[in-house]
N, C-alpha and C positions, 0 to 999 in steps of 0.2 A: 487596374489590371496590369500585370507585368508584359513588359515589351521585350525584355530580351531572353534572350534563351537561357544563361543562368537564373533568373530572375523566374522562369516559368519551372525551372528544374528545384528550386530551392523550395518554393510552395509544394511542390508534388513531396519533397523529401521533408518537410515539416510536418504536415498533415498524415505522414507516415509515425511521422515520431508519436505525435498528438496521438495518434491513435493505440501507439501501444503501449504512451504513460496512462491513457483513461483506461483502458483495461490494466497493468498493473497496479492502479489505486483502486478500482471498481476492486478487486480482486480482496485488496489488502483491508477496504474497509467491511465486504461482506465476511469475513476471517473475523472482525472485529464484532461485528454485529451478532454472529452466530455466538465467539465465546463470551461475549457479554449476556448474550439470554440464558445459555448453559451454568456461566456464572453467579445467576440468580438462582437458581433449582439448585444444581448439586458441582460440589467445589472440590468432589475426586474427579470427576469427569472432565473439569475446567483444569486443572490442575494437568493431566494429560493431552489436552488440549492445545497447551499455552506454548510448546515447543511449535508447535506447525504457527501459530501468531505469529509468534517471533520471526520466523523465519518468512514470510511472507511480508513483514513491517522491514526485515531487512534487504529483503531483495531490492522494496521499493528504494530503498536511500543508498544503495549500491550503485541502482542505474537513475538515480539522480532525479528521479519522483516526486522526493518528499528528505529534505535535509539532515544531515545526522542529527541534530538535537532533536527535530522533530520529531524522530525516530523513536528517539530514547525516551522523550517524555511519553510517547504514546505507548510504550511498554510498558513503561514505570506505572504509569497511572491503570493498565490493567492488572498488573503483578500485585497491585494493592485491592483488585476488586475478588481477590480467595483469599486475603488474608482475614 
């Protein structure tokens, strides 16, 4: 347990963080999971889709979520599932 007063302030402000990187990736992979299902039926609809993915995989590696490569491979290998 923390004893001192930074120490008690710092967990209250991690657990802040913690919480709004699991929502920013909760976010990012149900974005993934929808146009991946979409991606299997019809590949106009995924195709229109794929700007709101992006942009949801980018926010995450902006505020430091999920790493710029990680980022980019995780696009890449969608952008190949309507080709």
């Amino acid at each position: 347990m923390p004893i001192t007063k930074s120490a008690k302030k710092a967990i209250r402000v991690s657990a802040r963080k913690k919480s709004y990187n699991d929502s920013r990736k909760r976010a990012m992979k149900d974005a993934m999971k929808k146009f991946e299902r979409v991606a299997k039926t019809d590949k106009k609809e995924a195709e229109k889709m794929l700007p709101v993915v992006y942009a949801t995989i980018d926010k995450a590696a902006k505020k430091g979520v999920i790493k710029k490569n990680n980022a980019s491979r995780k696009k890449s290998r969608l952008t190949k599932l309507i080709k």
